[in-house]
C-alpha positions in Angstrom: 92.6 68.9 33.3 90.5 71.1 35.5 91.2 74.9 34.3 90.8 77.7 37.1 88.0 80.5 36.2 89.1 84.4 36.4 88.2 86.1 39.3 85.1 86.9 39.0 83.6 90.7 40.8 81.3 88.4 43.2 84.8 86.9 44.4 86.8 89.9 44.5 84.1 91.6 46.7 84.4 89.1 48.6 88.1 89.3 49.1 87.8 93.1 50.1 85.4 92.7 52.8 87.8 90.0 54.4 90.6 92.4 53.5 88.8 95.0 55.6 87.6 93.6 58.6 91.3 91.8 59.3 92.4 95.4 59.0 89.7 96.4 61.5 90.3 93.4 63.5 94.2 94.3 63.5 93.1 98.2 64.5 91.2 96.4 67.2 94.1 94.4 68.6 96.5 97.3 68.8 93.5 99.5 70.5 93.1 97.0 73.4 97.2 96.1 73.9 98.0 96.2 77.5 100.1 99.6 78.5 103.7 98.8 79.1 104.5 98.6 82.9 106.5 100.3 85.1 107.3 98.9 88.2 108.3 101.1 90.8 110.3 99.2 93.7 111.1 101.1 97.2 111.8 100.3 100.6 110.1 103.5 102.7 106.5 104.1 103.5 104.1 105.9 101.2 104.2 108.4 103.1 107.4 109.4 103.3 109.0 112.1 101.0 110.1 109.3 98.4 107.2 107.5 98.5 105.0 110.8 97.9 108.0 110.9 94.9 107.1 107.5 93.3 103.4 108.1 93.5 103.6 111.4 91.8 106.0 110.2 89.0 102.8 107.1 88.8 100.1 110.3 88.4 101.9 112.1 86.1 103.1 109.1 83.8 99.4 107.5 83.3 97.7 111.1 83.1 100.1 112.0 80.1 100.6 108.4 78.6 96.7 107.2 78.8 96.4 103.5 77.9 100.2 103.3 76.9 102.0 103.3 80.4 101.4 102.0 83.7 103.4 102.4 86.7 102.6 99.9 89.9 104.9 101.2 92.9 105.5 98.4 95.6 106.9 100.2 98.8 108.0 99.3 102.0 110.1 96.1 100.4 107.4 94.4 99.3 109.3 93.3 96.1 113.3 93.8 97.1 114.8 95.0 100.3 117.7 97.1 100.0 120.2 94.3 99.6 118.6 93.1 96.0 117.0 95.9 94.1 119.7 96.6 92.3 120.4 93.0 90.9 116.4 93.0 90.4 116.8 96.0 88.4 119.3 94.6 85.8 117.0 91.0 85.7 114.3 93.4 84.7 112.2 92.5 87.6 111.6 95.9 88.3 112.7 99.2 85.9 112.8 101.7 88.6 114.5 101.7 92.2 115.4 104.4 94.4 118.8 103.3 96.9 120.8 105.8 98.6 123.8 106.9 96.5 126.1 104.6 99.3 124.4 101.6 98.1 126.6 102.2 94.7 130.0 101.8 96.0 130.2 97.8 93.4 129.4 99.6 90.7 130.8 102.9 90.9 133.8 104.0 92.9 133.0 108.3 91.9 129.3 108.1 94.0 131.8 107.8 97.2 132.6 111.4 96.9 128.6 112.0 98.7 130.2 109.9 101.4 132.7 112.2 102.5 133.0 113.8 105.6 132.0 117.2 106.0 132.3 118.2 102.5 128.8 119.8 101.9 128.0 122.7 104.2 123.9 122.4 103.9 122.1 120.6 101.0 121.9 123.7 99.4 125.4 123.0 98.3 124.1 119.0 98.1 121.7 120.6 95.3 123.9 122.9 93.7 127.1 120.2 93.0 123.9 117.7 92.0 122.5 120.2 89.6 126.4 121.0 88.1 128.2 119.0 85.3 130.3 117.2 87.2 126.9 116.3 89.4 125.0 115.0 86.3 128.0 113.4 84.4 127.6 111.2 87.8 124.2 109.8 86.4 126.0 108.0 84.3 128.8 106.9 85.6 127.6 103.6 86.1 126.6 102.8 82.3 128.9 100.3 81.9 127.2 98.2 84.4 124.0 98.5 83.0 122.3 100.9 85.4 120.8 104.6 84.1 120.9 107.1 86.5 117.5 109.7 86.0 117.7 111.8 88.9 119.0 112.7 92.6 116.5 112.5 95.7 116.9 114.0 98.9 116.9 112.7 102.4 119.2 115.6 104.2 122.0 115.8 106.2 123.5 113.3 108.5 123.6 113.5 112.5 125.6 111.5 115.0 123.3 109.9 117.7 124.9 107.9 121.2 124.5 107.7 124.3 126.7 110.1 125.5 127.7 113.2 124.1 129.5 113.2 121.6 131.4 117.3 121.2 134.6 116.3 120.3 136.0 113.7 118.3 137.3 111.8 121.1 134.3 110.9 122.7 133.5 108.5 120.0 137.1 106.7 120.5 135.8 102.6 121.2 132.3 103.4 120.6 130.3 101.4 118.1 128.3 103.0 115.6 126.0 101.1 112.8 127.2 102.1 109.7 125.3 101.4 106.4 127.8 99.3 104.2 130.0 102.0 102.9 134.2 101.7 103.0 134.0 105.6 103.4 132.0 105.8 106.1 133.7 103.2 107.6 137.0 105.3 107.3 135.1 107.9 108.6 134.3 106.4 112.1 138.0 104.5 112.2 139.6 108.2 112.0 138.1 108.8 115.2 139.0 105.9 117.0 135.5 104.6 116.9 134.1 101.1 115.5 132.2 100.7 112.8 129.8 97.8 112.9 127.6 97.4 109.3 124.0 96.3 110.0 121.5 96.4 108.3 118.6 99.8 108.8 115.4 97.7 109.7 118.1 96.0 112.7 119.3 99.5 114.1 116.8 100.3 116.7 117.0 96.9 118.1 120.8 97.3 118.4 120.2 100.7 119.9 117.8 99.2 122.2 120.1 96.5 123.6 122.8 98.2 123.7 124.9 96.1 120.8 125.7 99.3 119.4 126.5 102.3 121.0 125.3 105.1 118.6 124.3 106.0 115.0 124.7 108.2 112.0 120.8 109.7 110.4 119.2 111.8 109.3 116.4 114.0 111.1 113.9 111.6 109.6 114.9 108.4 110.0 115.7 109.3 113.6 112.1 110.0 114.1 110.4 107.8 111.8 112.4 104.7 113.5 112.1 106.1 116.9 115.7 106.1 117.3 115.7 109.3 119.7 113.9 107.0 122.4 116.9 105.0 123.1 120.0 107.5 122.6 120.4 109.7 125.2 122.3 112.8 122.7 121.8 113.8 119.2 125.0 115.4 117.9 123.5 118.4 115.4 126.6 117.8 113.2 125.7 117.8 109.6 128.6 116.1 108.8 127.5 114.1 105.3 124.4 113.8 103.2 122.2 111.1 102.7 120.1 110.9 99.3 119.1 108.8 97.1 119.8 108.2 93.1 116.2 107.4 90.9 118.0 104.6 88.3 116.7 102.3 85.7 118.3 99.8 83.7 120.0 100.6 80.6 118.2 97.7 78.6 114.8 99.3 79.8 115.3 102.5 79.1 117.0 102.0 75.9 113.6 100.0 74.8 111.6 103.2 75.1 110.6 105.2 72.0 112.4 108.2 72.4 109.0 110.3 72.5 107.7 108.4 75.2 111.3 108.5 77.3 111.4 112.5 77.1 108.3 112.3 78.7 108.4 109.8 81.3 111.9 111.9 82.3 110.1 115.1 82.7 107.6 113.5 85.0 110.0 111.9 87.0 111.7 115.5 87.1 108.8 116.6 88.4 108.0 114.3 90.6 111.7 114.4 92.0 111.0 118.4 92.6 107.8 117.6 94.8 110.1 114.8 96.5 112.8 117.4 97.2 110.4 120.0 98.7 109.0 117.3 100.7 111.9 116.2 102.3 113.7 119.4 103.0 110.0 120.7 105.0 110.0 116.6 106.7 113.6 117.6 108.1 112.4 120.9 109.9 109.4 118.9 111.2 111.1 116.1 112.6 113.7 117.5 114.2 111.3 120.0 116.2 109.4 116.4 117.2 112.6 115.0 118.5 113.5 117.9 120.3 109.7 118.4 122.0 109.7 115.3 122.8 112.1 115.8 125.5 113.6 112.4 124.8 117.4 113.4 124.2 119.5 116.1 124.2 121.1 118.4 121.8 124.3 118.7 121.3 125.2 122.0 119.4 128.8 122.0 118.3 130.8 125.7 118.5 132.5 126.4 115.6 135.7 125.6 117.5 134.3 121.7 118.2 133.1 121.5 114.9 136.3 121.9 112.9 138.1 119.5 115.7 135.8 117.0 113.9 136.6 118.2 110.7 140.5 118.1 111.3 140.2 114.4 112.5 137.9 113.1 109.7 139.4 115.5 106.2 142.4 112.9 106.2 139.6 110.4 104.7 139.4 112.5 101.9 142.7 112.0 100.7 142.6 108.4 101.5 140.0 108.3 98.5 140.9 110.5 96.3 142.5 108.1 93.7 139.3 106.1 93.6 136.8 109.3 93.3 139.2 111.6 91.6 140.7 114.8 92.9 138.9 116.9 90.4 135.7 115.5 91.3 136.2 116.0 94.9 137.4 119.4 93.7 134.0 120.0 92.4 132.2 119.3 94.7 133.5 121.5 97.6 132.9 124.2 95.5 129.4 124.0 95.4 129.6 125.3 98.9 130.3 128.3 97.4 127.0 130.1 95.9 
């Protein structure tokens, strides 16, 4: 019977050098991982004041995460369209998508209450009610289903657009307006008598153009950006809702992030939603001033009599969904009209 020799130093020496250069080996490995990536699906131009957002979020991240983060941003829809981002979101096809706060409405009945009528005055109150508790207990009202709300993105206020003008409620009575797919907004148009057709955005012009549909709700930017000023004869300057946007991830995703590394990817995407924010309030100013120099259309400037005739005929929606928003968050947010 063969009996095993001690360990002799030759052997052991040995041993340690192999001991060593795995350790090395395994320092090397973990040097050259791959960075964990981010990717950013929207469906707007780059240069547009989200896509100047989701660019900026992209800087910051990889300047203050070297090596450990990468975000790839796919505008324009080239990943989802605005039908399935959110459903790509929760496969973990994507971990960050931007859709207007409408877009909400089958996971979350509360993010109705931006739909509303004539409830915010200017987007300074927008910002304000955003900023409040009641605003950022909204960021998560949809943790339930899975989705993590990180931030709020403007687009601006909402304008009616036909082709005839529209100064009092009654001249929208049997007219058909696109509507994006919103039972608020659809409300909205019924309390005036008028029809409320859903389409799809990337059909409206089209409609517009043939005459399928007779008008349109916008904001200042999408009017000019989509050209929709060229074949409406009247812009309304009403104001009469807000359209923004909601920054969201997955609960899963975010979850799965050290908590070091989360704090910091939120501050970036704070700051990138400030830039955003700035953009899209100076975008507004701009485009409107186009539209109108383009001589294309004509304003419509309400009085303050005409503008609370539309404001008597559409407050009734508000009551109509109050039980599914809540009172006291409806509450809230007329009261950020108040500075």
């Amino acid at each position: 019977m063969k009996v095993s020799k001690p360990a002799t130093l030759q052997s052991l020496f040995t041993l340690g050098k192999a001991s060593l250069l795995a350790t090395v080996l395994g320092f090397s490995f973990g040097a050259a991982a791959e960075p964990v990536e981010i990717k950013f699906s929207h469906v707007v131009a780059e240069n547009t004041p989200k896509g100047q957002m989701a660019l900026k979020f992209k800087e910051l991240v990889e300047s203050r995460l070297p090596g450990e983060y990468k975000v790839s941003v796919f505008p324009n829809s080239q990943l989802f369209g605005d039908n399935n981002e959110l459903a790509a979101l929760l496969l973990n096809d994507v971990q960050l998508v931007a859709p207007s706060l409408s877009k909400f409405e089958r996971y979350t009945k509360k993010l109705q209450v931006f739909d509303l009528p004539f409830l915010f005055e200017d987007m300074d109150a927008v910002d304000r009610f955003q900023q409040s508790e009641a605003g950022q207990q909204l960021l998560n009202s949809m943790s339930r289903k899975g989705l993590v709300g990180l931030g709020y993105l403007h687009n601006g206020m909402k304008q009616f657009s036909a082709n005839n003008a529209l100064s009092l409620p009654g001249d929208a009575a049997g007219k058909k307006f696109r509507i994006m797919p919103s039972d608020v907004i659809a409300a909205q148009f019924e309390a005036v008598g008028a029809i409320p057709v859903k389409k799809p955005f990337s059909e409206v012009f089209t409609l517009l153009q043939t005459r399928a549909i007779d008008g349109q709700e916008n904001t200042w930017s999408n009017i000019y950006s989509k050209k929709f000023y060229e074949v409406q004869t009247h812009i309304t300057e009403s104001n009469h809702g807000v359209l923004d946007y909601m920054l969201v991830t997955s609960e899963t995703f975010w979850k799965s992030l050290p908590k070091d590394k989360r704090d910091i990817i939120k501050q970036s995407m704070d700051e990138a939603v400030a830039l955003g924010n700035k953009l899209a309030l100076e975008k507004a100013n701009e485009d409107r001033q186009l539209i109108l120099d383009s001589k294309r259309v004509e304003l419509v400037t309400l009085s303050p009599e005409q503008r609370q005739a539309w404001v008597n005929a559409m407050r009734p929606v508000w009551s109509q969904f109050e039980d599914k928003i809540g009172k006291d968050l409806i509450e809230a947010a007329e009261a950020a009209n108040k500075p």
